[in-house]
N, C-alpha and C positions, 0 to 999 in steps of 0.2 A: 507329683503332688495330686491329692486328689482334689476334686470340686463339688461341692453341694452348694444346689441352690437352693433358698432361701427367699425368693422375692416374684412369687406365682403370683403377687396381686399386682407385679407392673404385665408381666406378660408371661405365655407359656409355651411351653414345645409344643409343636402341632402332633398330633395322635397322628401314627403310622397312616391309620384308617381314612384318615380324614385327606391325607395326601395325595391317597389313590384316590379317593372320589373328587379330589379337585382335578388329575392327571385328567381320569377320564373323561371330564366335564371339557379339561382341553384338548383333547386328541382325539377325541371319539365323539363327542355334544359336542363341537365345537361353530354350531351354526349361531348364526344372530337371533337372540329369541324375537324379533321384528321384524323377519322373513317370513313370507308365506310358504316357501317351497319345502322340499321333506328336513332337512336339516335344521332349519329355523323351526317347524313345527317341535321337532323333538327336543331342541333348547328351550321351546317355549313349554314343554310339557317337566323337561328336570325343573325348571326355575319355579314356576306355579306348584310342582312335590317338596322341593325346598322351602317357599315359604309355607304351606299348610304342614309340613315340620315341626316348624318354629313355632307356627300358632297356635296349633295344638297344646304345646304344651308348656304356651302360659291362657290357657280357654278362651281363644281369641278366634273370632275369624279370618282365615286369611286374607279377606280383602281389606282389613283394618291393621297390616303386615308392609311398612315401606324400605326396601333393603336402603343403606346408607354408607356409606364409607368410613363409617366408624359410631364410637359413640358421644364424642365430641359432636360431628355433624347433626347428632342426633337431639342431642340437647340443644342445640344451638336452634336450631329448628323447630324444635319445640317450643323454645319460650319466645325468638323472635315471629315465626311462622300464629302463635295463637296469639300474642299481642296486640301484633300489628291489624290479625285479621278481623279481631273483636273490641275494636276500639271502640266501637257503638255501646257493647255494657260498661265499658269502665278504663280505666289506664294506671291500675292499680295491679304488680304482683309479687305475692307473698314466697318466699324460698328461705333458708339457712345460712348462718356463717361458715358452717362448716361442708360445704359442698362440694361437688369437686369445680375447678377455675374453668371447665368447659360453659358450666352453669352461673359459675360467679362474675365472668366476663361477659358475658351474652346480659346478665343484669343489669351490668355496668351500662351497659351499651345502650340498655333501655333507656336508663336512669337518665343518659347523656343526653338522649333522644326526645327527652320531654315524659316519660310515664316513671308511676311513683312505685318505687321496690321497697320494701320492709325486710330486713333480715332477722330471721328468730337464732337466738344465740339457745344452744344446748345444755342440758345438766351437766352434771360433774363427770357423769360416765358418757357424755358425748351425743347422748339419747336427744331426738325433739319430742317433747311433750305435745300429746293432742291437745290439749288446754291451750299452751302458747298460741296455736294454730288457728285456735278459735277467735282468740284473741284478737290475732294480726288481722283478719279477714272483715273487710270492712264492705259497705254496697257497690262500693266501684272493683273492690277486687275481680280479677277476670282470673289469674292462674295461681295457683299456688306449686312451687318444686322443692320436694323435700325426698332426698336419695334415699333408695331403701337401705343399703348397708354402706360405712361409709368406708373408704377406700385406706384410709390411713391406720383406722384403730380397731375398724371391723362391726362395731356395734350397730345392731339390727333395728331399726326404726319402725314402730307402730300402724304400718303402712293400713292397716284396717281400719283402724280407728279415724286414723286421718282422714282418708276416704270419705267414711261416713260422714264428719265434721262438713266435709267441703258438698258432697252430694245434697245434705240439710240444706245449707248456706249459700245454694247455688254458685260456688268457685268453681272451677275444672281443678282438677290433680293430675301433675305429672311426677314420674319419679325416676331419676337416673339408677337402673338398677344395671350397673355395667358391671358392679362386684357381686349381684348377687345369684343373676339367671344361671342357671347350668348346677347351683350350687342349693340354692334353696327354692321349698316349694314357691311358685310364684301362679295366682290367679287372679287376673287385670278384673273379671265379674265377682272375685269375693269382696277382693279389695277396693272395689268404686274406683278402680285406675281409668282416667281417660287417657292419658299418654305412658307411655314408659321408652325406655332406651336402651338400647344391648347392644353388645358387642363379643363379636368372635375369639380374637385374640385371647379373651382372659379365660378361655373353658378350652383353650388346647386345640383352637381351629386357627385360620390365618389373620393376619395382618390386613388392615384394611376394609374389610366389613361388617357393618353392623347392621340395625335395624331400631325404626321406631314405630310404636303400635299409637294409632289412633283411632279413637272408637266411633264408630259411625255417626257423621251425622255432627262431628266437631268441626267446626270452621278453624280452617289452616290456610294461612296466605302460602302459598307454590314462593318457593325460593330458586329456582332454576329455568330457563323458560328454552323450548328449541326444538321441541319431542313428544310424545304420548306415552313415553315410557311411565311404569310403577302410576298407570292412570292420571298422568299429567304432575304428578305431583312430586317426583325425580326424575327430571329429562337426565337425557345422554343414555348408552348404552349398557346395559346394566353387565355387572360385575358376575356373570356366569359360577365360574369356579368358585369364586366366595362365594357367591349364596350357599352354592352346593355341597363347600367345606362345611361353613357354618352350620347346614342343618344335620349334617354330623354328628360333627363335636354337640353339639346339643341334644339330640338322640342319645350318644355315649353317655354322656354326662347324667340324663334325666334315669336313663336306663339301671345306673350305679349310684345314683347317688346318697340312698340309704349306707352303706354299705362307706362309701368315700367319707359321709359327712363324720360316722361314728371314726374310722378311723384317723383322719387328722384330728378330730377334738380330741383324743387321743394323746397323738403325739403333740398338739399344740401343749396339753394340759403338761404334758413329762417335760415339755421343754421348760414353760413359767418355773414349776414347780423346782425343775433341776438347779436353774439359773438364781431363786429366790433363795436358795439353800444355801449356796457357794456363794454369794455375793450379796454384801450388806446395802444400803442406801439405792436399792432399785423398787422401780414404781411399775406398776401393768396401767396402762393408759386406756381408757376403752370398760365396754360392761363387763363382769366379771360371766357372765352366763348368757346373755342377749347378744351376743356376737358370734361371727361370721368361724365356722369351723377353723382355719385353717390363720389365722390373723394372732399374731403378736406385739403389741407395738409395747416398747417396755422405756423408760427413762432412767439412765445412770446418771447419778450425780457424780458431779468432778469433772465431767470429761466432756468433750465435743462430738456430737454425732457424726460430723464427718470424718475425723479424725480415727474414732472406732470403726467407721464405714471401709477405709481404708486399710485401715490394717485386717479386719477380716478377709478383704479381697487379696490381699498378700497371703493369706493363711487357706484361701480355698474358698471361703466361705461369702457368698453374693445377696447381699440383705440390702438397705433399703432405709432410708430417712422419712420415707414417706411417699409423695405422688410421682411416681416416674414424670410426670410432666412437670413437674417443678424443678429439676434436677439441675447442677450450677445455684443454684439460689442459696446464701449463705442466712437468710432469717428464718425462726421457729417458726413450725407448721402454724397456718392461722387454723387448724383442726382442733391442736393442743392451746393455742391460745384462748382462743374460745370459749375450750373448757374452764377456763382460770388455771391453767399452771403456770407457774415461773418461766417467764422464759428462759432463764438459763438453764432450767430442768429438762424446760423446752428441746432446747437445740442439743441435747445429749440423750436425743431417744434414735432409736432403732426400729424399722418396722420387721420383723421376721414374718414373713406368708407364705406358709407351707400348701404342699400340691402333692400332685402323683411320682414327683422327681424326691419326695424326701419317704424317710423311713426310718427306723430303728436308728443303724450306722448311723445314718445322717445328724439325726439328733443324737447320740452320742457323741457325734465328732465334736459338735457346736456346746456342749455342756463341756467337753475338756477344753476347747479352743479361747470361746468369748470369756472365760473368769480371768483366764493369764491375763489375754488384751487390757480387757479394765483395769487388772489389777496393775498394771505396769505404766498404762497412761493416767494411773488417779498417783501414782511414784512420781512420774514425768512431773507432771501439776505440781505437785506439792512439792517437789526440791525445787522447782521452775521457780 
């Protein structure tokens, strides 16, 4: 039987390309970049090309580049690391309902902590409104975090606008763009970004590395302490081959992704369109045109999302309910609820997130596959 996957926005294949520059980074760089001697020099010379990489091309400088172990650490870091460290202007931060739980937990944690969080709930297509934003920001606010793309439904957030709102209003902006880097233009000086978040894994680099950008001159409390690594502000020894993967896949990515983004919007558009054909009482979740090339999230009534989740993975097909990190969890996305839908519209959506592993076949196989499935769990239901 064959297999397509379907779910590039939980994680992806690492690019051939990018294996070898992590190989050589262990076989060959393989000094401590915090040795003086020649081997430690040339680790320290891959690791500093790695992050000026990265920087480049979100127009950052690399000393404003802190590699991280993902982009969970990175958000996490972000909103407790500028909270804590600015609690002289305020103990007030502004973020979304609809964010990813790296972000919505780390508020929590605020919230428990004694400082005051405001959540902006979304339009109908999932969108934060700059208005709202305004809105929420008050003289004690210190950060506001609102994701550039969101990870479930794909719809692209006003990250400009916002920006400027909060630049006005003297707030910092941070924005988890773990769905967006590698895939859309991204400039932290257009966009008034003082933080942002990324992460390897989702652009077809490795597991385990990410990175957050902070702009000069932003006061951040050091959440690690032991080292002068990443300038004191990530102890412990830094993750060599990741970095070195990651500025890779990121190079790759930036290099094609004209070219990428036209053709999944693409095959996303043939897929909606196929599935919308063949199959009556389905919803697309998310903007119809503001969203993230390659993202799907669609709601079938009648049926349970996991229940179609399963039976695709029977049938070949590897798709997705939503956040790889929610997975086990049997309640509707709080993304989808957010928006106002039903929840039992809710809990019968599917996120399909297409990548460099689908094409043509692929989305053919999925346009003859998922009509059966529905068709026979909404039979199931209704003799049930």
């Amino acid at each position: 039987m064959n297999k397509y996957y379907f779910d590039h926005s939980a994680t992806t294949r690492v690019d051939e390309r990018v294996v070898q520059a992590m190989a050589q980074a262990m076989h060959k760089t393989y000094g401590n970049p915090s040795s003086v001697h020649g081997f430690g020099r040339e680790a320290r010379v891959l690791l500093e090309e790695s992050r000026e990489t990265i920087a480049r091309l979100i127009n950052a400088d690399p000393a404003e580049l802190f590699f991280t172990s993902g982009g969970t650490e990175a958000d996490n870091t972000a909103l407790l690391g500028i909270m804590k460290a600015n609690r002289d202007r305020g103990d007030h931060l502004v973020t979304s309902k609809i964010e990813h739980h790296a972000v919505l937990d780390a508020a929590k944690y605020l919230e428990n902590n004694g400082y005051r969080v405001s959540y902006i709930s979304p339009d109908a297509y999932g969108m934060i409104q700059p208005e709202e934003v305004s809105r929420a920001i008050t003289p004690g606010t210190v950060l506001v975090s609102i994701m550039h793309v969101n990870n479930e439904i794909g719809t692209i957030n006003p990250l400009g606008e916002i920006g400027r709102i909060c630049r006005q209003k003297g707030a910092l902006l941070h924005s988890d763009a773990v769905q967006s880097f590698g895939k859309l233009p991204l400039d932290v000086q257009a966009a008034n970004l003082d933080l942002i978040s990324i992460s390897a894994h989702k652009i077809y680099g490795p597991k385990g590395v990410g990175a957050l950008y902070v702009r000069r001159g932003v006061k951040l409390e050091k959440r690690t302490f032991g080292g002068h690594q990443e300038r004191e502000f990530r102890t412990g020894t830094e993750n060599l081959p990741g970095a070195a993967g990651f500025a890779q896949a990121a190079q790759i990515c930036h290099d094609k992704m004209d070219s990428e983004t036209q053709r999944l919007t693409d095959l996303r558009e043939r897929l909606w369109t196929g599935l919308n054909s063949k199959l009556p009482d389905i919803h697309l979740n998310g903007h119809p045109t503001e969203r993230l090339p390659g993202i799907n999230n669609i709601s079938f009534a009648g049926i349970e999302g996991e229940a179609l989740l399963l039976s695709l993975d029977l049938k070949g097909i590897a798709a997705s309910t939503g956040s790889a990190c929610s997975s086990g969890q049997v309640n509707a996305s709080h993304v989808l609820l957010a928006m106002g839908i039903n929840p039992e519209i809710a809990q019968g959506s599917i996120r399909f997130s297409l990548g460099r592993e689908n094409d043509d076949e692929s989305v053919d196989y999925a346009l003859e596959i998922v009509p059966q499935i529905v068709e026979n769990l909404r039979a199931m239901a209704f003799n049930g």
